[in-house]
C-alpha positions, 0 to 999 in steps of 0.5 A: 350559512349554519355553522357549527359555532352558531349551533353551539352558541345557541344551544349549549351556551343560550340554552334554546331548543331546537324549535328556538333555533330554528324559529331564529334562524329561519328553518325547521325543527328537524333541519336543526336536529339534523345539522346538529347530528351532522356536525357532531355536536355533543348535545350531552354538555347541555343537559347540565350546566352552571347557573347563578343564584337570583338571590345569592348570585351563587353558582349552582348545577341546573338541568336543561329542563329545569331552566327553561321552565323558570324564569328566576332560578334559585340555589335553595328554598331559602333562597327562592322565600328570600326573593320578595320579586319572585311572585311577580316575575311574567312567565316566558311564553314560547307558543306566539298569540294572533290578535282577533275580534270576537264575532259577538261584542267586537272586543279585540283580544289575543289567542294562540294560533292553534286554537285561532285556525281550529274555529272560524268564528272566535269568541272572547269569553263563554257568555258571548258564544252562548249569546250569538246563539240565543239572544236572551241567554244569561248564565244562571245556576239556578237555572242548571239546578232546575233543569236538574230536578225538571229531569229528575222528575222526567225519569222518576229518579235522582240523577248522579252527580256526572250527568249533566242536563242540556237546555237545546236551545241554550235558556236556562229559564227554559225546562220543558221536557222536549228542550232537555238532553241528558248526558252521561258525564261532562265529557259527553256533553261538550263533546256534543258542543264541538260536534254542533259547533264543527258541523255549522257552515 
């Protein structure tokens, strides 16, 4: 049973949101907001409260926002310089990672859950998502400059520096007229990706 000394344990004292807790406790974010609510617990004692000093071990004020996007917590500047260890402390990660294999080279690798359940196929890096769509594909940014000037010379101007030149069946080495697609801006030209991406079986 959810109580109000568990609720304000963990979250005046702990200091975890709402999510935190319900993760911990086995319910939903809105279940907890509505037990809180319920029980009238005064949620405004935990926008603000005391932490020690890394450095100094000195008692300072800190807002809730600010704690949980530190790790180390420091009184002043000085104290944050004085810190040898500071840049080398693992930030907290909340959203949880799904293990995977990439479609292409077999590598093992981690992701969020998200991005995990939005594709069917996953791939490790840029080069392998590339490479499973054509064999011979390597990355060449003189190819891309290429690719610009063969456009260039297509349409009897300069292109801007937005627009970008696509190569349909992703070789770089490949410039002929009927293998390029202009598009506006970057923006567009992922756009396209996701859409062909989206649209394969």
């Amino acid at each position: 049973m959810i109580t109000k000394e568990i609720l304000e344990k963990l979250y005046l004292e702990d200091h975890l949101t709402y999510a935190e807790i319900g993760r911990r406790l086995g319910v939903s974010r809105q279940y907890v907001g509505q037990k809180i609510n319920k029980l009238s617990i005064d949620t405004a004692r935990g926008e603000s409260f005391f932490v020690n000093c890394d450095t100094c071990g000195k008692a300072y004020i800190v807002f809730r926002g600010s704690y949980k996007n530190s790790v180390k917590h420091y009184c002043s500047k000085e104290c944050y310089v004085a810190d040898p260890k500071k840049h080398f402390t693992p930030r907290k990660r909340i959203t949880p990672l799904v293990t995977t294999k990439c479609d292409k080279c077999g590598k093992v690798y981690e992701l969020t859950k998200a991005k995990h359940n939005k594709s069917i196929k996953h791939y490790c890096t840029t080069l392998c998502y590339y490479q499973s769509k054509n064999q011979n594909y390597k990355p060449s940014r003189w190819g891309q400059m290429k690719a610009r000037k063969a456009m260039s010379k297509i349409l009897g101007r300069k292109l801007t520096f937005q627009e970008v030149v696509h190569h349909k069946d992703t070789d770089c080495g490949n410039n002929s007229p009927d293998n390029l697609i202009l598009f506006y801006n970057q923006s567009d030209h992922m756009k396209h990706h996701h859409s062909s991406r989206t649209n394969k079986p």
